[in-house]
Residue, then its C-alpha position, 0 to 999 in steps of 0.5 A: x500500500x502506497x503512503x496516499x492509500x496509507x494515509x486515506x485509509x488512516x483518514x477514514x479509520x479516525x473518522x468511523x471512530x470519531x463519528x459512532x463515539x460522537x453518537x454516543x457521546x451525544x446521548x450521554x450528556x443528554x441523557x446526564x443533562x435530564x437527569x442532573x436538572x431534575x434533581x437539581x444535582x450539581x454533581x449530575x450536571x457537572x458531570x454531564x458537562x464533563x462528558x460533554x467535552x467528549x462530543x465537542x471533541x469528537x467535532x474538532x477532529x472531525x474537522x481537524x482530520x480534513x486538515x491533518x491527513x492532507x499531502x504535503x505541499x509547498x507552505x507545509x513539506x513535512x504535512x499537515x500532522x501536527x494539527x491533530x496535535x494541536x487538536x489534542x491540545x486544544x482538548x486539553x485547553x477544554x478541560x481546564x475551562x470546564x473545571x474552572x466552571x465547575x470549581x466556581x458553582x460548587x465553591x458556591x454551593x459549599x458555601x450554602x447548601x440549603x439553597x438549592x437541596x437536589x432530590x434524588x431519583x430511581x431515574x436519576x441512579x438508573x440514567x448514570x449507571x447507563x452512563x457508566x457502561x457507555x461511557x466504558x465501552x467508547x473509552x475501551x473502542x476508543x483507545x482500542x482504535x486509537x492505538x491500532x491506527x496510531x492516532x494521537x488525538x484518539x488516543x487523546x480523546x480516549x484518556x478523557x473518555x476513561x476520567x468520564x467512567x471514574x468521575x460517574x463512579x464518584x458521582x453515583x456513590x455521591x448520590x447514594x450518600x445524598x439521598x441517605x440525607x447528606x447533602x452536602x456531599x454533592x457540591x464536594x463531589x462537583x469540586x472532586x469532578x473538577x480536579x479530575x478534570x484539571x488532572x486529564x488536562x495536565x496530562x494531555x498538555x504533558x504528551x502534545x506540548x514535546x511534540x509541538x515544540x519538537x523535543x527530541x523523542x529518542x535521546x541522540x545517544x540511542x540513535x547513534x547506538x543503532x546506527x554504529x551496528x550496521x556494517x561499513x558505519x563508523x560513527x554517526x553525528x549531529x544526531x537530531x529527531x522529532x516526532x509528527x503525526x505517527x512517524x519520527x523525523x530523523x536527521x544526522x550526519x554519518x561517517x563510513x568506513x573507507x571500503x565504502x568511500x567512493x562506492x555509489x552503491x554501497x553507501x546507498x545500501x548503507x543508508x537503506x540499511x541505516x533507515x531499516x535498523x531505525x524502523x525496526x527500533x522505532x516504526x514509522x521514520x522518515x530518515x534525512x543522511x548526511x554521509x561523510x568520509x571518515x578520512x575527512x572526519x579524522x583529518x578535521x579531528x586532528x586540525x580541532x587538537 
């Protein structure tokens, strides 16, 4: 399969995932929604908000993957991958707003309970339970699929998804103990929500920011490693590497053995070999080499002393 074929069939992978998790995603809230407002449970509806941050998501790469999977061309040579990058980013940007709104209205409630008591319901207790068992079959799909198509955003989108069956855990256990008279659990558990939240944030910022800002993902140390093992490789230098999308980007200058100085061939062989060795290590590369003599190498070591 060629890299369009590739690269189409990775676009219509992310976009089947997007489109059944967005329908579910989609009945979720409502169905939390309903339940939240007829209690009046701030920690049903901080919940519902929570999830629905999941179908918000679903939209964005839906719309991101247009822009992601598209060729290369001449403003963009290396592609279009880091937009979904930068869509996960932005998941992460998502999660803090909503824990801020959250931290604000259950702030409030602590501060007087009495104001607005939620009253729970069999439909409320029987709606989150339902919740809950959606909500684990997307997250394992998800992250299923995600790790199977080698896509950051679903992978992203699947982290946010799992915090949704943990925080929907917390919140029934909550409504059980409101409904046995204490009423002051539910704004604590809205509070709980929302640092569970802010965390799943974190740890998103953690995984794309590197990617965005080109950190090396491999240490040059390593590179260089792998690469010294090929036969007719002497040593390899000014080692750099990123990650975008689901491949590395690896750059170097290499220096070969004098059997193979001169020879086209050869060194064309060596560097096909060098590009193997690398991919067997670290999947998908796309691999930029520099070969030098290593005579010239010697000599501008010598003239540096």
């Amino acid at each position: 399969m060629d890299k369009r074929s590739t690269n189409h069939a990775y676009k219509r992978g992310v976009q089947r995932v997007l489109l059944i998790t967005l329908a579910l995603n989609i009945a979720v809230v409502i169905g939390k929604f309903i339940a939240g407002f007829l209690a009046g449970s701030l920690s049903v509806i901080s919940d519902a908000v929570h999830s629905s941050v999941d179908s918000l998501n679903n939209v964005v790469g839906l719309v991101v993957m247009k822009y992601a999977t598209a060729e290369p061309d001449d403003e963009h040579p290396y592609g279009h991958a880091k937009f979904e990058t930068l869509a996960a980013f932005a998941i992460a940007g998502f999660l803090f707003v909503t824990c801020y709104q959250i931290g604000v209205s259950a702030i409030s409630r602590i501060l007087n309970p009495a104001a607005h008591p939620p009253e729970i319901s069999p439909l409320t207790i029987g709606t989150m339970v339902v919740t809950i068992l959606v909500n684990i079959f997307v997250a394992v799909y998800e992250h299923r699929e995600g790790r199977r198509l080698n896509s950051s955003f679903l992978i992203a989108d699947a982290v946010h998804t799992k915090s949704d069956v943990f925080v929907s855990c917390s919140v029934l256990a909550g409504l059980f103990l409101v409904k046995l008279g204490y009423v002051w659990l539910d704004p604590i558990v809205a509070l709980g929500v929302a640092v569970v939240i802010a965390w799943n944030g974190y740890q998103i910022f953690k995984t794309t920011v590197p990617v965005l800002v080109d950190a090396a993902p491999v240490p040059p140390d390593r590179i260089a490693e792998i690469v010294a093992n090929v036969p007719g490789v002497h040593s390899a230098h000014d080692i750099r590497s990123r990650i975008q999308g689901g491949g590395m980007f690896i750059e170097m200058h290499l220096h070969v053995e004098p059997d193979v100085e001169g020879d086209h061939i050869k060194t064309h062989d060596l560097t096909e070999e060098v590009e193997h060795r690398l991919e067997e290590a670290f999947g998908q590369v796309t691999a930029t080499i520099h070969v030098e003599p290593l005579i010239r190498h010697e000599k501008s070591v010598v003239a540096r002393r």
